[in-house]
N, C-alpha and C positions, 0 to 999 in steps of 0.2 A: 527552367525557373522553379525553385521549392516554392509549397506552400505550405498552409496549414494542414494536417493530417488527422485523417479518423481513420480508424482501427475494427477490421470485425474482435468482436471479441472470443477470447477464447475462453471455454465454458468448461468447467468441472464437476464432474457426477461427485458428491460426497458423503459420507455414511449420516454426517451431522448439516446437511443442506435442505434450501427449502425453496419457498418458490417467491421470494420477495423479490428476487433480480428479476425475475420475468415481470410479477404483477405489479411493482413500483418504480423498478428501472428500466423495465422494455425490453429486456433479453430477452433472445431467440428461446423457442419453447425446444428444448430439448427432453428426451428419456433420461427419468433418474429425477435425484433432487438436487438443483444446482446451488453447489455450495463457494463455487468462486466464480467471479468471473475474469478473468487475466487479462487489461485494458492496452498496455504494451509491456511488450514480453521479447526476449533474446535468448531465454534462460534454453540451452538445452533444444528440443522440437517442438519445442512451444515458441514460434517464433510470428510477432504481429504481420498482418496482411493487410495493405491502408485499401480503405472501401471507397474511397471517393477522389475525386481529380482524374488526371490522366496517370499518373501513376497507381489506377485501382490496379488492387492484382497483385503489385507491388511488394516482397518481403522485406519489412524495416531493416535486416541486414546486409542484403545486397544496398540498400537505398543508403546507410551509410560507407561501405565499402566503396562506393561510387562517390559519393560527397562528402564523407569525411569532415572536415572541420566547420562546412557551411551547414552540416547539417547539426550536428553536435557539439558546437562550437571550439578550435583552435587545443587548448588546453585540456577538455576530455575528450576528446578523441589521441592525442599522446597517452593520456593514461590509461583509455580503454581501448582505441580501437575499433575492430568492426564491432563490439559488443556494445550495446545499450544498456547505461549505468546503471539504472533502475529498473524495476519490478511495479509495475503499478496494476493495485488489483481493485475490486470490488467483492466485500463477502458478508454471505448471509448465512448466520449462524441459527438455524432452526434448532439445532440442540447443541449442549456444549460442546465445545473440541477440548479434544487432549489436553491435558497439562504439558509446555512442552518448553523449549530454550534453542536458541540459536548460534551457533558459535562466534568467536569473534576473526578479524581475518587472519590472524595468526595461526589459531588452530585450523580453520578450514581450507588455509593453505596449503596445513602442512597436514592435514586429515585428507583433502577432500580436491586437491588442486583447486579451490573457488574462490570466492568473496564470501566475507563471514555476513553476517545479519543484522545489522540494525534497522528496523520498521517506525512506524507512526503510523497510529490508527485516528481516525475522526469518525465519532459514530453520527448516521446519516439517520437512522431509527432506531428508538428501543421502544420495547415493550414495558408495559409498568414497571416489570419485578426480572425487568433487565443486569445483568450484573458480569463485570471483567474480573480477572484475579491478575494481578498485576506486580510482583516482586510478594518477594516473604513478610510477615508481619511483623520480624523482629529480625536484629542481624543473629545469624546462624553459623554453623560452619558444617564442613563435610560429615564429620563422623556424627551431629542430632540432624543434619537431613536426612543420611542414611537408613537412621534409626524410627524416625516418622514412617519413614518409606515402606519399609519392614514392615511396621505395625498398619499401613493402612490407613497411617492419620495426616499423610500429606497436608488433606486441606485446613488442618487445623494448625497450620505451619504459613499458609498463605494468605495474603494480603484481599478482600473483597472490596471491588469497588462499585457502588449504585450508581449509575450511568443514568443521562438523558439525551438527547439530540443536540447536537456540538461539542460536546465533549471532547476533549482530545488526549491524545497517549504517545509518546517517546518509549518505544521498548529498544533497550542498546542489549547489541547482543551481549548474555550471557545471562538474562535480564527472565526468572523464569515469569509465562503469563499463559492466560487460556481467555480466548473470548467464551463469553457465556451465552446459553440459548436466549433467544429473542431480539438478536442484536442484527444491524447490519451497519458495515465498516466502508471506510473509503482505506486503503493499506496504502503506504508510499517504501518502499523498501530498497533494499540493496539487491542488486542484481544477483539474489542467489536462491534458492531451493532448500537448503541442507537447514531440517529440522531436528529436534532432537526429540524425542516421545520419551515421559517418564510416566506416567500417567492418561488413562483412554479410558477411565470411570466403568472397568470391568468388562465392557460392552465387546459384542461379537458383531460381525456380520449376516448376511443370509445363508451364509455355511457354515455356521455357529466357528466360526476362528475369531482370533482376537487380533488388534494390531502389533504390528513390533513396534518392543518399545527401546529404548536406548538408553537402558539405564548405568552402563562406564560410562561410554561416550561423553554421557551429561559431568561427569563428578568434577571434572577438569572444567570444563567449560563455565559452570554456575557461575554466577556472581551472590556471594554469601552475604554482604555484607549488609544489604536493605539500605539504598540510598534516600527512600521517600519520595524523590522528586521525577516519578515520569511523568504525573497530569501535565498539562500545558498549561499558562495562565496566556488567555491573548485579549487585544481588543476587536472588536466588530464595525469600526468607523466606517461607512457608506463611501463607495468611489474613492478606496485608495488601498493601498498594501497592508495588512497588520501581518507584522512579520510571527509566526506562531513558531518555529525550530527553523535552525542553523547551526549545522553542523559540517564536517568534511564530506560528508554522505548527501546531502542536502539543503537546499533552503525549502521553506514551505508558509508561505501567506495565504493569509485569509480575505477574500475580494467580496464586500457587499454590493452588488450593483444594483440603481436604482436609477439611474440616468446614463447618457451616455460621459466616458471620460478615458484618456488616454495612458498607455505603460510602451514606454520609451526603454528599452533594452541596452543603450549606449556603453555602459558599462559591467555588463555580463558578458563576458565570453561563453558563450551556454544555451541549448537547447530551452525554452519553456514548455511545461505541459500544464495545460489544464483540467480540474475536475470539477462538471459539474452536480454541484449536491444538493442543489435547490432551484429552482423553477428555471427560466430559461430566456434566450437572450443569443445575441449571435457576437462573434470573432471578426471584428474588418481589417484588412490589412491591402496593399497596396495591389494585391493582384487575385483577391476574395474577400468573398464574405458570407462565413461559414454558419448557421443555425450551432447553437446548443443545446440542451434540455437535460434536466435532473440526471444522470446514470452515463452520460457522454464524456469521453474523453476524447482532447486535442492536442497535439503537438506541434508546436512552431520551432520551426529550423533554427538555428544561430541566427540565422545570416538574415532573417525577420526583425527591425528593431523597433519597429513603431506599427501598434496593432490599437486599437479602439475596440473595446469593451462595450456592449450595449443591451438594455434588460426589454423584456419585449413585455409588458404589458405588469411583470411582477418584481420584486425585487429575485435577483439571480444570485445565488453563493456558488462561489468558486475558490475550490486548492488550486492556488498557483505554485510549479515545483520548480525548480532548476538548480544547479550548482553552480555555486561562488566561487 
């Protein structure tokens, strides 16, 4: 019998990492500054390990390889497989990242054999003078990005956005963006890795080398044209779904919990995950009932339809994820 599932997570040393996963989300104290945390993961040998049940121990691929549709429900498992759809991270940006883009799946198809990139961030903290770059500040095209490029003046080409806690962000691949220092994210992504680096802000390592950066790769890939609309606009309603994105990649709501109330699956053929981003509260379903707390992720089988929601002394924020 599946149940709800937790995940150790998998943790990433990063040049722009800091220590907020540990001291706000409870991650394991690792060496280095941890700059992601990977909540469930297929991508590659980064593959999740569920830490609790009779299935600890357990790696999410083998656990769909075996359950298959009950586990990922009917429909994405024909289109994925033993692969788990999504990328679901945690990240703490101590200092900026890269400037960088993701391809879409056509290029990283046919670049990269993979799934191309569209993401969704929700920031869980910022600091005052927090701040995302988030698409170009005007439509552009190849040969004046080039030319910024050249000169150095990239970011006077880019889009600045001042950030608070809930925020949220739609990046479709092609879509260029860089989280800024002080920030930390909840990521909901497409099951893939392939970044594109066009910009690392000059910076070296501890052996004075720089990053690679991918600056053909990107030319094709950009989206030039400054669409304006990745912020999210949602609602916050207490004990019920506010749907924040929907797309072919995902769905993603916004859960206030402040009492206990029921989400009834009847009509999704689909895996849910949850993120919690604020205080804590536990998962009941017909054969557990699992704690939460701020920096936890859970996954519930397909074949789970009827789970109760319940906040334990605070109100609880949870990303609800799945596909439609």
């Amino acid at each position: 019998m599946l149940y709800p599932f937790k995940f150790y997570p998998i943790l990433k040393d990063k040049i722009w990492g800091g220590d907020k996963l540990r001291t706000i989300l409870n991650k394991p104290n690792i060496d280095g500054n941890i700059g992601e945390s990977w909540e469930i993961s297929t991508v590659g040998e980064n593959i999740s390990i569920v830490s609790n049940g009779i299935f600890e121990g357990e790696k999410l691929n083998h656990l769909i390889k075996k359950h298959k549709g009950s586990l990922l429900g009917n429909k994405v498992y024909e289109s994925f497989g033993d692969q788990f759809p999504l990328l679901i991270k945690f990240i703490d940006a101590h200092d900026d990242l890269s400037i960088q883009l993701h391809p879409d799946d056509r290029l990283a198809k046919e670049r990269h054999n993979s799934f191309g990139k569209t993401e969704m961030w929700y920031v869980i903290q910022a600091d005052d003078d927090a701040k995302l770059i988030v698409d170009f500040n005007k439509a552009t095209n190849q040969e004046e990005y080039q030319q910024y490029l050249k000169e150095n003046r990239l970011v006077d080409l880019l889009n600045i956005e001042h950030i608070t806690k809930g925020d949220s962000y739609i990046i479709t691949a092609g879509i260029i963006h860089a989280i800024g220092k002080g920030t930390m994210i909840a990521e909901i992504q497409q099951t893939s890795d392939i970044t594109y680096r066009v910009y690392d802000w000059d910076r070296v390592d501890d052996q004075g080398n720089r990053r690679e950066l991918h600056t053909e790769l990107a030319l094709e890939a950009l989206a030039y044209e400054n669409k304006n609309s990745s912020k999210i606009k949602y609602k916050e309603g207490s004990n019920q779904p506010n749907e924040m994105i929907s797309n072919q990649y995902f769905t993603t709501n916004f859960i206030q919990v402040d009492k206990s109330f029921s989400r009834v699956y009847n009509d999704i053929d689909s895996f849910v995950v949850f993120l919690c981003v604020e205080g804590q509260g536990k998962i009941v379903s017909e054969n557990s009932d699992i704690p939460i707390s701020m920096g936890e992720t859970i996954l519930i089988p397909s074949m789970i339809k009827n789970i109760q929601l319940e906040s334990d002394h605070s109100d609880m924020k949870l990303l609800e994820v799945y596909i439609k």
